[in-house]
C-alpha positions as CSV (number, residue, x, y, z in Angstrom):
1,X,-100.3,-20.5,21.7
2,X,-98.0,-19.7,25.0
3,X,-96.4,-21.7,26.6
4,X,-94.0,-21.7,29.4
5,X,-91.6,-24.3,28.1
6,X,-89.4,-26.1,30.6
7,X,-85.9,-27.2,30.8
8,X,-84.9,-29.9,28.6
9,X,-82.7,-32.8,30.5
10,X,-81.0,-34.8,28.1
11,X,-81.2,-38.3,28.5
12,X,-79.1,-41.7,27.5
13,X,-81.7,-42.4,25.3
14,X,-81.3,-38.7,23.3
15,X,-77.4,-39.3,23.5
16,X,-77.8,-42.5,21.9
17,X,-79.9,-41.3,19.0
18,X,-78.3,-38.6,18.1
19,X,-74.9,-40.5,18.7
20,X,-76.2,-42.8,16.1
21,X,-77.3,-39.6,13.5
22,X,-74.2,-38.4,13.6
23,X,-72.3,-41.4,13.0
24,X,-74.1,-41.8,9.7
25,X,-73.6,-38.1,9.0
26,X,-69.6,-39.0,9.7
27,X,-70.3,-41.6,6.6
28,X,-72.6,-39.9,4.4
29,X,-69.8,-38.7,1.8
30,X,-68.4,-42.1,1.3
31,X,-72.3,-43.7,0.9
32,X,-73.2,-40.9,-1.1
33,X,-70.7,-41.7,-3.8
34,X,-73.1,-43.1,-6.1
35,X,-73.4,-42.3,-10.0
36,X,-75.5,-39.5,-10.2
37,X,-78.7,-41.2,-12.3
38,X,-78.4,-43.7,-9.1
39,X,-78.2,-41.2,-6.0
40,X,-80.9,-39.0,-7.9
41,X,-83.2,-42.0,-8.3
42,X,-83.2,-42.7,-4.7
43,X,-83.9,-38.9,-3.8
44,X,-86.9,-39.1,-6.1
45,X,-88.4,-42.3,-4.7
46,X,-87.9,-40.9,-1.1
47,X,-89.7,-37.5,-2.3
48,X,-92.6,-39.4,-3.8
49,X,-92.8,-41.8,-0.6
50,X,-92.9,-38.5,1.6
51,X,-95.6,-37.3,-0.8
52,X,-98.1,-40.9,-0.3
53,X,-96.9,-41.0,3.8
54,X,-98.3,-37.0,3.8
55,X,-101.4,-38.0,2.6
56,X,-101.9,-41.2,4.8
57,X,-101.2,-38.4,7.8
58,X,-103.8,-36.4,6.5
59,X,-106.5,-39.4,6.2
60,X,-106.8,-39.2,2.4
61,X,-104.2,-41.3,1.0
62,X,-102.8,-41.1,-2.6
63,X,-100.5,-44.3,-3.8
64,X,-96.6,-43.9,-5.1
65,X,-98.1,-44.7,-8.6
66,X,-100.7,-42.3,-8.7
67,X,-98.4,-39.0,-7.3
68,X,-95.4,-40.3,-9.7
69,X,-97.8,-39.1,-12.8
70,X,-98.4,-36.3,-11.2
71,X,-95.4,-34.7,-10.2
72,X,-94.1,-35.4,-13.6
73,X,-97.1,-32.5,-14.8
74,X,-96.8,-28.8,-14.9
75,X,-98.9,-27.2,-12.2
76,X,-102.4,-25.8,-13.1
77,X,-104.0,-22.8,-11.5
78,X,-107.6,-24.1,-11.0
79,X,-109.7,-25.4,-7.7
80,X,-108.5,-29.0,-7.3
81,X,-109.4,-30.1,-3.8
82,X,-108.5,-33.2,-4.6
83,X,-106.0,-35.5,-2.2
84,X,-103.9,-36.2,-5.1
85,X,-103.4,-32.5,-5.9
86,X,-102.6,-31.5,-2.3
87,X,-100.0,-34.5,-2.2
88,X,-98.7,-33.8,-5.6
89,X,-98.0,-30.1,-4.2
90,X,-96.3,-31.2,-0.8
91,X,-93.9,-33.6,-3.1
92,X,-93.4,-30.8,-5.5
93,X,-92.3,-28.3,-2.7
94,X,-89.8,-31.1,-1.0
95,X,-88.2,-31.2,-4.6
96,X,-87.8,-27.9,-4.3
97,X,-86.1,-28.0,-1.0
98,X,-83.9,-30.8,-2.1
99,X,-83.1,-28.9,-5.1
100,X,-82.5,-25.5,-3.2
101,X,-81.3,-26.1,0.2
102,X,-78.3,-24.5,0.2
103,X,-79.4,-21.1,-0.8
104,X,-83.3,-21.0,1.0
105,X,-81.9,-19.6,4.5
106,X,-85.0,-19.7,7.0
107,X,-86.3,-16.9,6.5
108,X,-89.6,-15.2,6.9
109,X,-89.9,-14.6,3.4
110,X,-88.7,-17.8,2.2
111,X,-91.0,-19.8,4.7
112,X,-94.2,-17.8,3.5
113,X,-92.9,-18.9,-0.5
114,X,-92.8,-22.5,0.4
115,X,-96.1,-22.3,2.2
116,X,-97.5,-20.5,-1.3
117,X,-95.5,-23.9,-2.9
118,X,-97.6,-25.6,-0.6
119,X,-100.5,-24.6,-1.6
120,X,-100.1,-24.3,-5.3
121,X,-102.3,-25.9,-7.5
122,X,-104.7,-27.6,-4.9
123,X,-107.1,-24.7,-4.8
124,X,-106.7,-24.1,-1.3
125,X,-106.5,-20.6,-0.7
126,X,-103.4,-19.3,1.4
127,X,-104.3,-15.6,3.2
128,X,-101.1,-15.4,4.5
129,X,-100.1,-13.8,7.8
130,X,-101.6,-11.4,9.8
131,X,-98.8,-9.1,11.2
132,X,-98.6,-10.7,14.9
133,X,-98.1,-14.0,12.8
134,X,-95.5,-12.8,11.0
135,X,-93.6,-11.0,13.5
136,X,-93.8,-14.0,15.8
137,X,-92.7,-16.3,13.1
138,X,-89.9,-14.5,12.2
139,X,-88.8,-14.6,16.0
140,X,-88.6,-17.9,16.0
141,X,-86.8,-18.0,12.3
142,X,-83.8,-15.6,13.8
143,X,-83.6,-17.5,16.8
144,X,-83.2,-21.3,14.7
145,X,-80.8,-19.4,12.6
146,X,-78.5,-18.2,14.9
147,X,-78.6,-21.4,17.0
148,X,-77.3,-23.7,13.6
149,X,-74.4,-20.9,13.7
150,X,-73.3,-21.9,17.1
151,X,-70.9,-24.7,17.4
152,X,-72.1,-25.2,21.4
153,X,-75.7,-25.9,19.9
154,X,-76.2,-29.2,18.1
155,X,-79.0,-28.9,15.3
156,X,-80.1,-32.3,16.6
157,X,-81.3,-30.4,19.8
158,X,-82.2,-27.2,18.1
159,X,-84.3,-28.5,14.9
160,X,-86.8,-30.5,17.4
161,X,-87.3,-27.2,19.5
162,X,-88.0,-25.0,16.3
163,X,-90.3,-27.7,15.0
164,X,-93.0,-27.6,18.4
165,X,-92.2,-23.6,18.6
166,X,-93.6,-23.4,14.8
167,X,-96.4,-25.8,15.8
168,X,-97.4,-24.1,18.8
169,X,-97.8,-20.8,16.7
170,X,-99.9,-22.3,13.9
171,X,-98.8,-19.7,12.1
172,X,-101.4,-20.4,8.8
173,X,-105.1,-21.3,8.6
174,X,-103.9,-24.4,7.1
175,X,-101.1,-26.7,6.2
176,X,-98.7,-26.1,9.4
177,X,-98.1,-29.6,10.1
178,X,-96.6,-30.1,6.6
179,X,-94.5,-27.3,6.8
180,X,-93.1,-28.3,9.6
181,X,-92.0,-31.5,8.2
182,X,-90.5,-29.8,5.1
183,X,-88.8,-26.8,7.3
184,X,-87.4,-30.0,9.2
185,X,-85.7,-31.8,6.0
186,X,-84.4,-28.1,5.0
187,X,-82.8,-27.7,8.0
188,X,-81.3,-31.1,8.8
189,X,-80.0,-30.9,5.2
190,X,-78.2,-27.1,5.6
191,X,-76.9,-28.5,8.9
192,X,-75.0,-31.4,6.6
193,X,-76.9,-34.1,6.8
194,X,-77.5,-35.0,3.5
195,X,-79.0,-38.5,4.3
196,X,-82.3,-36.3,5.0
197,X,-82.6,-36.2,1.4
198,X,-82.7,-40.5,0.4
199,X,-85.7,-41.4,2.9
200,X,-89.2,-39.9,4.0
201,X,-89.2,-38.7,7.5
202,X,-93.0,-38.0,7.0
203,X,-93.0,-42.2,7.1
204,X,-91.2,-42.1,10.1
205,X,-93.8,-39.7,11.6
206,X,-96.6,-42.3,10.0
207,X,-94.8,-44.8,12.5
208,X,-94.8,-43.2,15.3
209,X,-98.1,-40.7,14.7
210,X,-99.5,-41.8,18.3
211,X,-96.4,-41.0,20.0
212,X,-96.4,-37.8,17.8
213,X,-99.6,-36.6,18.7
214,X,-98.9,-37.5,22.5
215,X,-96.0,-36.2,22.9
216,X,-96.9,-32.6,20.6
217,X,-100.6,-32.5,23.2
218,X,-98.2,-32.9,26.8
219,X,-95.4,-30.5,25.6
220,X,-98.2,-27.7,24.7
221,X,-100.4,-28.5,27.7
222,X,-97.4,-28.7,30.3
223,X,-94.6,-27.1,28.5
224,X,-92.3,-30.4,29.2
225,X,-90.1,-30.7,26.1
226,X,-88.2,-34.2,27.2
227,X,-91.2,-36.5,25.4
228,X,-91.1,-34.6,22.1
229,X,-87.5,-34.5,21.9
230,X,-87.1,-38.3,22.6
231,X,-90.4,-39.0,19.6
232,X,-88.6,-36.2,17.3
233,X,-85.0,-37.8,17.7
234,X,-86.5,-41.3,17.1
235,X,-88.6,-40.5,13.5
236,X,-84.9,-38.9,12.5
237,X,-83.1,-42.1,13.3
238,X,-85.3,-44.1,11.5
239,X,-85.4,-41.8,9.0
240,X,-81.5,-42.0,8.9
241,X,-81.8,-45.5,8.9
242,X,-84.0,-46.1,6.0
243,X,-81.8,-43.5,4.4
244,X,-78.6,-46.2,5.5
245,X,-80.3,-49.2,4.4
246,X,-81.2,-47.5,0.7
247,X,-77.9,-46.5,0.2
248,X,-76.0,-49.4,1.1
249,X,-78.1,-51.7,-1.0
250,X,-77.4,-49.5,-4.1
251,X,-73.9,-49.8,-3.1
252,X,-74.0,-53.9,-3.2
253,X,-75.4,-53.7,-6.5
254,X,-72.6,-51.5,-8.0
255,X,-69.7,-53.7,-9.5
256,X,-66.7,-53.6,-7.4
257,X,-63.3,-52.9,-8.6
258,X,-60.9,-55.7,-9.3
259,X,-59.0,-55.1,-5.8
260,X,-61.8,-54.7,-3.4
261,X,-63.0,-58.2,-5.2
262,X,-60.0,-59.7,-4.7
263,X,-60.2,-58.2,-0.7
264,X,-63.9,-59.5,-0.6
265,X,-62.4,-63.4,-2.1
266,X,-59.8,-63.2,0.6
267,X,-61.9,-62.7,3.3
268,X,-64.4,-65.1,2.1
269,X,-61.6,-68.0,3.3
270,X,-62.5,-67.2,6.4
271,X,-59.7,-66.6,8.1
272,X,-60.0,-63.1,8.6
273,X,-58.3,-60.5,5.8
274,X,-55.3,-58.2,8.1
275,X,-53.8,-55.5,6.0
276,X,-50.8,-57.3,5.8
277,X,-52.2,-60.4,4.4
278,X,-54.1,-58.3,1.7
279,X,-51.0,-56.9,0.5
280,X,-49.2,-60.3,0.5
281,X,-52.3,-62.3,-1.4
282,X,-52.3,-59.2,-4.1
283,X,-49.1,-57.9,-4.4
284,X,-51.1,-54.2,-4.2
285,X,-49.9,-51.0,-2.7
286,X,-50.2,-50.9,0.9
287,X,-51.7,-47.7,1.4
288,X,-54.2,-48.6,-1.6
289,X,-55.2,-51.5,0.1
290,X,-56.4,-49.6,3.3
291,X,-58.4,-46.8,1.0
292,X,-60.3,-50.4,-0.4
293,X,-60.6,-52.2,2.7
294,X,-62.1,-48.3,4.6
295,X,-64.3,-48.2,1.7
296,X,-65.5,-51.6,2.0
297,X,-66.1,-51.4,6.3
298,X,-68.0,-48.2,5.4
299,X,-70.3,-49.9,3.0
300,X,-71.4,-52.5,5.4
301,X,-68.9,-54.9,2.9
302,X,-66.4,-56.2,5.2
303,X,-66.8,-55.8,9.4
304,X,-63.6,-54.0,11.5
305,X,-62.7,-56.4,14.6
306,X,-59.8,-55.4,16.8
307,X,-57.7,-51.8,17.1
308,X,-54.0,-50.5,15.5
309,X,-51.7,-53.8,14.4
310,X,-54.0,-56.2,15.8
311,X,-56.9,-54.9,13.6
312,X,-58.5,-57.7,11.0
313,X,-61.9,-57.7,8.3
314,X,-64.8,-60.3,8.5
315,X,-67.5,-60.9,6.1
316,X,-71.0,-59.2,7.7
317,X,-72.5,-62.4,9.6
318,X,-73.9,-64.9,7.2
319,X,-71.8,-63.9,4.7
320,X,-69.4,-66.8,3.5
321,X,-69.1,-66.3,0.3
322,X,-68.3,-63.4,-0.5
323,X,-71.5,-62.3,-2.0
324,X,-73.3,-59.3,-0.8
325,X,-76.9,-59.7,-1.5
326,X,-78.5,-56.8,-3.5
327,X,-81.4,-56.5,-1.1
């Protein structure tokens, strides 16, 4: 399909989402400091979630339950149609891409082996590309490439723009909308944002398939690019948020050590925990103290009011206690 794409104008409304995708991305190293059973647990249960929300996209849906046996099997050369096997594949693939993203570069030849991944085991037979398909494929591959090399363009902007490009080739017979969304995760996760990695966006996409759909039909009939970039932004914040919210409950359940408890029963008084007053009520190390009481505003533990000297640490609202409930 060609299309004469226009301009993009960025709106308050782009600024704000991707402000907010970034600002998680500024966290991500101190959320992601899980024990590895516990960070690997989540990436599994977003992979599988991905797997059910693909199906329900496709209008044959497969449960959680039913993909987790599954996935756990070896795949079988054979002529399973089935929904189950096509989801099983799609979750397989993502695994893959988790697994792999820092060495699968976007390239044509990669791309066509995780379309193959794609396809494995469900039967489905994948012809490949004809030579116009894979020359304008590849096109598109150099250019997303070379824009997540350049520090003036922001992958937030770029990633979108690749996304309707590839769906506006239709490159294969079949399968481009889910290669889409796993090119998307393997690209927001080389461009550093881990978090892509602890929620399904294909749930987002569930959410919003309506606006999806819309906003895909207008920007390949009219070549206006500001809806799709606005729906693509949103599924990735709520994406990222879901990714927040997993993380930072696996956090709360972790045990705490004895100093940031002791920070947490200090603030609990409710009159508000200053560095200074946490060093005088524990007798720690100054500089420790700060290093606990970061760790804890950037686990959604205690809540930063006020700038320099005057700054002070709340409980989140509700919070009296001291308890941080584990869900």
């Amino acid at each position: 399909m060609t299309v004469q794409w226009k301009p993009l104008a960025l709106t308050p409304a782009m600024v704000r989402l991707i402000g907010s995708i970034d600002e998680f991305k500024g966290r991500w190293n101190t959320l992601c400091a899980l024990p590895p059973g516990q960070l690997n647990q989540i990436r599994r249960e977003a992979v599988l979630q991905a797997a059910a929300a693909t199906s329900r996209l496709e209008g044959r849906p497969v449960d959680v339950e039913t993909l987790r046996g599954l996935m756990g099997q070896a795949t079988k050369a054979g002529s399973d149609h089935s929904a189950a096997a096509m989801a099983a594949a799609y979750g397989r693939t993502l695994d893959t891409v988790h697994a792999l993203h820092g060495e699968l570069e976007p390239t044509l030849h990669n791309v066509v082996e995780l379309q193959r991944l794609l396809c494995a085991g469900t039967g489905v037979t994948n012809p490949g590309l004809t030579r116009q398909g894979a020359e304008e494929l590849e096109a598109i591959l150099l250019e997303i490439q070379s824009d997540l090399q350049e520090p003036s363009h922001h992958p937030l902007i770029s990633i979108p723009l690749f996304n309707l490009r590839l769906l506006s080739l239709h490159s294969f017979p079949t399968g481009n909308g889910r290669l889409a969304r796993i090119l998307t995760t393997l690209l927001m996760l080389r461009s550093g944002y881990g978090s892509a990695a602890c929620a399904a966006l294909e749930v987002a996409v569930e959410t919003h398939r309506a606006r999806v759909h819309r906003s895909l039909r207008r920007a390949q009939t009219t070549g206006a690019l500001n809806d799709w970039m606005l729906t693509s932004l949103q599924c990735l914040a709520d994406q990222r948020a879901t990714a927040e919210r997993y993380l930072e409950t696996a956090h709360r359940r972790e045990p705490l050590p004895p100093l940031s408890e002791a920070l947490i029963r200090v603030a609990a008084t409710g009159e508000g925990l200053s560095i200074k007053r946490a060093v005088e009520t524990t007798g720690a190390n100054r500089n420790t103290v700060k290093v606990h009481v970061r760790r804890l505003v950037q686990t959604g533990r205690l809540i930063q009011h006020g700038r320099g000297r005057a700054t002070w640490y709340v409980l989140p609202e509700g919070n009296t206690d001291g308890v941080i409930p584990a869900a």
